[in-house]
C-alpha positions as CSV (number, residue, x, y, z in Angstrom):
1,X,0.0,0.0,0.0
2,X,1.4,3.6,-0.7
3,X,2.4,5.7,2.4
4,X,2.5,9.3,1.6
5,X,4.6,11.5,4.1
6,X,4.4,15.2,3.7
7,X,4.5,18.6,5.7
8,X,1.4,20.7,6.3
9,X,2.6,24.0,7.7
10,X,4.5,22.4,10.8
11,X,2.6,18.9,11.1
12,X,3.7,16.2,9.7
13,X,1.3,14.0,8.5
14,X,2.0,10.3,6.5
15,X,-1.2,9.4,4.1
16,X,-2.1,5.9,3.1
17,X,-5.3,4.2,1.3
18,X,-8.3,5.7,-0.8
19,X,-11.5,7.1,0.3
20,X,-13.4,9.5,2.2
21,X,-10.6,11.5,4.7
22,X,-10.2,10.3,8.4
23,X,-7.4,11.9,10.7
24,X,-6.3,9.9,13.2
25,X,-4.7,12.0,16.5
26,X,-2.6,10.2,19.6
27,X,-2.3,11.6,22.7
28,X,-0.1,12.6,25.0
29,X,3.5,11.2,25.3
30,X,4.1,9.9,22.5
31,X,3.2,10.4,18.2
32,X,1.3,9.3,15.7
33,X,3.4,6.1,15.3
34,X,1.4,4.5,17.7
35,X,-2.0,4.3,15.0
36,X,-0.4,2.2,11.7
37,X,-1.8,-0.9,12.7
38,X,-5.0,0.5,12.9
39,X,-4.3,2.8,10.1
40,X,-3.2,-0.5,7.7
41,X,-6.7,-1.8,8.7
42,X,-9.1,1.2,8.2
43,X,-7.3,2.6,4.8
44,X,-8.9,-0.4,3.2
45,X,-12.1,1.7,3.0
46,X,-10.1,5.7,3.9
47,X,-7.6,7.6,3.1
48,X,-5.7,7.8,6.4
49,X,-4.0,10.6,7.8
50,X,-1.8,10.0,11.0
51,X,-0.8,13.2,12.4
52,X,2.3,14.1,14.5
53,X,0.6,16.4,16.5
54,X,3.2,19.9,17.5
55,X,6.2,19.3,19.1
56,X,5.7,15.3,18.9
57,X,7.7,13.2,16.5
58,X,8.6,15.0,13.1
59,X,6.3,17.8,13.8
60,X,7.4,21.3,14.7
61,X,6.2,23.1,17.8
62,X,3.6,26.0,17.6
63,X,3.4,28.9,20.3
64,X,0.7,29.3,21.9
65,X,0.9,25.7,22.8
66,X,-3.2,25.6,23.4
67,X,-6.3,22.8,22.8
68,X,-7.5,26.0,20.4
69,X,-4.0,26.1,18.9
70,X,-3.7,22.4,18.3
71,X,-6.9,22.3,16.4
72,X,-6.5,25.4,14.3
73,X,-3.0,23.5,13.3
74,X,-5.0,20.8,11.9
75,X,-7.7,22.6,10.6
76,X,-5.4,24.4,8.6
77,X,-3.4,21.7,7.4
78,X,-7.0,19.7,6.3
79,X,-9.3,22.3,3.9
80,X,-11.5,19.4,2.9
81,X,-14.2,18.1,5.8
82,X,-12.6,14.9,7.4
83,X,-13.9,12.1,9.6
84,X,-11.5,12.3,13.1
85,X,-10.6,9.6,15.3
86,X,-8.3,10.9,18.3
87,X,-7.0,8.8,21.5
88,X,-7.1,10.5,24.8
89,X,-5.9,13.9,24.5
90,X,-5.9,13.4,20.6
91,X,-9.6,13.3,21.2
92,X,-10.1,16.3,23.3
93,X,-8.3,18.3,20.2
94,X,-10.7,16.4,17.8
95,X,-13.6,17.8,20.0
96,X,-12.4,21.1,20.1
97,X,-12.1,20.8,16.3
98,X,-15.2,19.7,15.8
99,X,-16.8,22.3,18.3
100,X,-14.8,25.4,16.8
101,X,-15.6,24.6,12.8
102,X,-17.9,22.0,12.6
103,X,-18.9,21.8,9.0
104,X,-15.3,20.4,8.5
105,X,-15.5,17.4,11.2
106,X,-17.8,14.9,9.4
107,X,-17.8,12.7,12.4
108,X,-15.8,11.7,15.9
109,X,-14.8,9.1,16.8
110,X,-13.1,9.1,20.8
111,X,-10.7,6.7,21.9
112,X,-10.3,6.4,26.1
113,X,-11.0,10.4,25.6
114,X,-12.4,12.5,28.1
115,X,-14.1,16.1,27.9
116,X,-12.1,16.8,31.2
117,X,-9.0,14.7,32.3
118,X,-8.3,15.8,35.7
119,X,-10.3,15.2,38.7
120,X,-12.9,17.7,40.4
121,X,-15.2,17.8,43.1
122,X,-17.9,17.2,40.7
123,X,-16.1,15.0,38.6
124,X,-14.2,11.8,39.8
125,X,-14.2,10.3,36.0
126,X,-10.4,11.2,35.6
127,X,-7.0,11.2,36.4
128,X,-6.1,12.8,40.1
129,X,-4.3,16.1,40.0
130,X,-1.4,15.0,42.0
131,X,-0.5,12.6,39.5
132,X,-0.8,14.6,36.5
133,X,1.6,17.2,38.9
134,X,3.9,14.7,39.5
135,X,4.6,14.1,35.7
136,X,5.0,17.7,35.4
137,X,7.5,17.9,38.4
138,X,9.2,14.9,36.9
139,X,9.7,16.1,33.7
140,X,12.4,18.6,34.6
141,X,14.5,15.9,36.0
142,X,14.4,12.7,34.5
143,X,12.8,13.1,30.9
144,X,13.2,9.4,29.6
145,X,11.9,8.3,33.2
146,X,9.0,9.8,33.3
147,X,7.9,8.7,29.5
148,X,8.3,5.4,30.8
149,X,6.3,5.9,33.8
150,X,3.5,7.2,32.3
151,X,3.4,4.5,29.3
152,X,3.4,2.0,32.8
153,X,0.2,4.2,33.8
154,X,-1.9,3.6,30.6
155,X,-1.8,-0.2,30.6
156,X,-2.5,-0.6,34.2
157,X,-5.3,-2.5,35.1
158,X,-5.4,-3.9,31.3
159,X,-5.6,-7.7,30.9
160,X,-2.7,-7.7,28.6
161,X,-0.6,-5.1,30.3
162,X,2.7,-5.9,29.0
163,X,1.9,-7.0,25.2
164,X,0.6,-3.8,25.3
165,X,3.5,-2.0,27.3
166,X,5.8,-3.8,24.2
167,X,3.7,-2.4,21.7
168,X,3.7,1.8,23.1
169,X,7.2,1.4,23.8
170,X,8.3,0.2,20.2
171,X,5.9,2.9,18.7
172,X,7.5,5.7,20.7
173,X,11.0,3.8,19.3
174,X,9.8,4.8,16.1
175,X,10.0,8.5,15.7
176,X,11.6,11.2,17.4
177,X,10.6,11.9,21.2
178,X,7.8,14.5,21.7
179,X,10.1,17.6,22.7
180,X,10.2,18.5,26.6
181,X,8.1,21.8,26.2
182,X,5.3,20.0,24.1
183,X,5.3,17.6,26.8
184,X,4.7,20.4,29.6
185,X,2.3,22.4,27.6
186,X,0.1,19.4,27.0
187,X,-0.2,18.4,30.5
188,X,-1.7,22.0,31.0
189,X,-3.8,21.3,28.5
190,X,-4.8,18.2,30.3
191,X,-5.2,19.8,33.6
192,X,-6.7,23.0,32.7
193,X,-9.1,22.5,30.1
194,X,-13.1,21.3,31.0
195,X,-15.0,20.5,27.9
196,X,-17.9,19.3,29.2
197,X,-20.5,22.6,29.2
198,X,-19.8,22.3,25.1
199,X,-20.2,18.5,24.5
200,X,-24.3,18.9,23.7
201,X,-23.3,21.5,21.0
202,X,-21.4,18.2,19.1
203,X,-23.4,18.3,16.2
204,X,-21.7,15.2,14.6
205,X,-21.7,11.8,14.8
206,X,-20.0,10.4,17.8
207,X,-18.5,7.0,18.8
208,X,-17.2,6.3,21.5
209,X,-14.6,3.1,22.8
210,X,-13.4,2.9,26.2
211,X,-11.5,-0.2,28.2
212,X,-13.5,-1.4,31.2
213,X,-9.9,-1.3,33.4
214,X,-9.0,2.2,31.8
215,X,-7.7,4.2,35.1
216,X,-6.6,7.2,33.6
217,X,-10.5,7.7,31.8
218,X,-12.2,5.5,33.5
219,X,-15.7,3.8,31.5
220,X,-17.8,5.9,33.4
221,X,-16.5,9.2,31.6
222,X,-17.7,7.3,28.2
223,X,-20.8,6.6,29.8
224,X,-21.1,10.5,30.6
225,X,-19.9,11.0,26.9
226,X,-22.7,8.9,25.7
227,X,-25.7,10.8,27.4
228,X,-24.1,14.1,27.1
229,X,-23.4,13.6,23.4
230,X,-25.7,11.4,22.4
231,X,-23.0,9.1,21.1
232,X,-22.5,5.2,20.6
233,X,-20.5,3.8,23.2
234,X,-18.5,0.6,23.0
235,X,-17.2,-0.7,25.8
236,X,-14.0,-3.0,25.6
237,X,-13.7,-5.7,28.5
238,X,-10.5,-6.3,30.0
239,X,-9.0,-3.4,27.9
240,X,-7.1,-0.5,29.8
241,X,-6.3,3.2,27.9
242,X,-5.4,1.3,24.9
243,X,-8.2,-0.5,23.7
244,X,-7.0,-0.1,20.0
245,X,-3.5,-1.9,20.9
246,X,-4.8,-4.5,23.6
247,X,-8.3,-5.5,21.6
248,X,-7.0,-4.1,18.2
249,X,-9.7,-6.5,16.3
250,X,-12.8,-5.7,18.1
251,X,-11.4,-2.2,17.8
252,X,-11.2,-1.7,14.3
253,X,-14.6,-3.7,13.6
254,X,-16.4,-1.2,15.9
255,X,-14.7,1.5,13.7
256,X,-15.3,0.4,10.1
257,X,-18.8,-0.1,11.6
258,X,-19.4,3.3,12.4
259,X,-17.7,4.8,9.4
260,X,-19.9,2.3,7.3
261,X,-22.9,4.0,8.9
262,X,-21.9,8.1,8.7
């Protein structure tokens, strides 16, 4: 199959398959890398655009480093409208996407995403704030570390932990480090920014698969997702943050599914 690698602005972005246009988005610590086994799957039916989002992989950085920011960066580099799958943070930038132009997001797809990934009183569906400060704090000291540690974090409680441990770990291997800064400036993202007054304005199509052992979104924040959104929720047993990696089949099924239907 050809791949297609090319610049947009600063994003780089590597193309493959025929079709209507779906961008696929990772999250946090790590690049787009971490979606060609799903993109070799669903580029039988799209053409597939994995993103490096700023500052990750071969992309360059953009200042300011902001959830706005990162979805004006690929709004620019898209003109056409696109179907969007993101993972985790990669989903909170597809829903800000979607929110801030929404004739161009033909639908969403969320992966272990969350409209709000930091714990509040009112919302326990997240990751506590003294663990997304201790990455932050960590960060200054022991870079490599605290990649490491927080790969470790996404497959805990997963039935396949360390198969899918291997697999994060080989597809951060694959392309240059996200850079320090990006790193920092996305965990303020993740702390800072609360989605969840603007989800009922999501005027697209929305799926939605979680892991049932997911500790960093837990499934009740796709359950939210799917009342508040009105999406289609597919929960993955036994899966952790990484239901595309640890229950890649089911995964993709559910996904061609939902294209098939939008």
């Amino acid at each position: 199959m050809n791949l297609n690698k090319r610049k947009a602005m600063s994003l780089y972005i590597e193309t493959q398959g025929q079709g209507e246009d779906l961008v696929l988005i990772h999250g946090w610590g790590i690049h787009g890398a971490v979606w060609q086994r799903v993109a070799e799957h669903l580029a039988d039916s799209h053409c597939v655009h994995i993103v490096d989002l700023p500052g990750c992989g071969d992309s360059g950085t953009i200042t300011p480093y902001t959830l706005a920011g990162l979805a004006a960066a690929l709004d620019q580099a898209f003109p056409l409208p696109v179907h969007v799958l993101g993972w985790s943070l990669g989903g909170a930038v597809g829903m800000q996407w979607a929110l801030a132009t929404p004739d161009k997001v033909r639908s969403l797809s969320l992966c272990a995403s969350s409209p709000c990934f930091m714990q509040r009183p009112d919302w326990p569906h997240a990751t506590p704030a003294e663990t997304l400060q201790a990455f932050a704090a960590s960060l200054a000291d022991d870079y490599a570390a605290t990649l490491d540690m927080f790969l470790g974090l996404q497959v805990m409680g997963s039935r396949d932990g360390r198969t899918v441990l291997r697999a994060l770990q080989a597809s951060l291997a694959n392309r240059p480090a996200p850079q320090r800064q990006a790193l920092l400036d996305g965990l303020d993202i993740l702390r800072n920014e609360d989605l969840r007054p603007c989800v009922a304005e999501l005027s697209c199509p929305l799926l939605l698969q979680y892991g049932d052992r997911d500790r960093m979104t837990p499934p009740a924040a796709g359950q939210w997702l799917e009342q508040a959104g009105n999406g289609q929720l597919v929960m993955h047993a036994g899966a952790g943050h990484a239901p595309f990696i640890s229950h890649e089949a089911a995964f993709i099924e559910a996904q061609q599914r939902f294209l098939a239907s939008v």
